[in-house]
C-alpha positions in Angstrom: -21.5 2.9 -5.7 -23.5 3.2 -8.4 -21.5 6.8 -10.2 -18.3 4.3 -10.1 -19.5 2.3 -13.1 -18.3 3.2 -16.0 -20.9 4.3 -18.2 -20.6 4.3 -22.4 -20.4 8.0 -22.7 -17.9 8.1 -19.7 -13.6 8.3 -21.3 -11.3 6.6 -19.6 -9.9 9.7 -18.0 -13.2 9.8 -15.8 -13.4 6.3 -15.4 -10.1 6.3 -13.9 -10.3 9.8 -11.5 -13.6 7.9 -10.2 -11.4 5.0 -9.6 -8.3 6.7 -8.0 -11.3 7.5 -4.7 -11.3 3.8 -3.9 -7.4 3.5 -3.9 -5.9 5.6 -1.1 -2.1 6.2 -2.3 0.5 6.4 -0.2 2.6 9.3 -1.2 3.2 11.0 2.0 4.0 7.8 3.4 7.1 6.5 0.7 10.7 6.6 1.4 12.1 9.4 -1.2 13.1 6.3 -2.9 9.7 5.4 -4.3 9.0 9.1 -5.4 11.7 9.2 -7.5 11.2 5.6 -9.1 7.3 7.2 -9.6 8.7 10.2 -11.5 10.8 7.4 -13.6 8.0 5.7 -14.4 9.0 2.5 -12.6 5.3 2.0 -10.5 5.1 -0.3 -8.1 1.8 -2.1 -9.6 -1.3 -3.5 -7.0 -4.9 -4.8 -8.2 -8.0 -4.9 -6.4 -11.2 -6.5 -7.8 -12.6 -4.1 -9.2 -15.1 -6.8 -11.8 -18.2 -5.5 -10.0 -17.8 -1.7 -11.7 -15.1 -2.4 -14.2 -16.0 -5.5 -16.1 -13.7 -6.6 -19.2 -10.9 -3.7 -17.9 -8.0 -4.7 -16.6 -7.2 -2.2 -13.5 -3.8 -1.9 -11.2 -2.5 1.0 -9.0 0.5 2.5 -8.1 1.0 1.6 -4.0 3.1 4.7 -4.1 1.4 7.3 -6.3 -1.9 8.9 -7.4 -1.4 6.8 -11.2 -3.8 4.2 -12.4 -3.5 1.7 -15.3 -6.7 1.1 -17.1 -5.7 -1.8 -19.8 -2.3 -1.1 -20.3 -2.8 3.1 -20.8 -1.6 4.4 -17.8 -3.8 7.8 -16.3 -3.2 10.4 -13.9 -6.1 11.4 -12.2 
């Protein structure tokens, strides 16, 4: 658990690939619908508590896609 905490020299880019192993997306699982609303840009935002490993960062995840949102930037891991 320990190599998930974001560390000073660690970017956000790493932070949030580390982060994208905790949050299984659903991809193969969405209607078309969702893929295509993914490729928009129009995510389908969820949050875990992630406090314990990411304090003072505000994390969500796309239910539908591999994309993370790590205070407002959005990254694809």
């Amino acid at each position: 658990m320990t190599a998930l905490i974001q560390s000073a020299t660690q970017t956000n880019q790493e932070f949030a690939t580390s982060l994208a192993k905790l949050w299984p997306h659903r991809e193969h699982e969405a209607p078309s619908l969702s893929g295509v609303l993914c490729w928009l840009g129009l995510h389908w935002w969820r949050s875990l508590n992630t406090n314990a490993i990411a304090q003072q960062k505000h994390v969500r995840f796309c239910f539908w896609c591999s994309v993370l949102k790590i205070d407002g930037h959005i990254y694809t891991p």
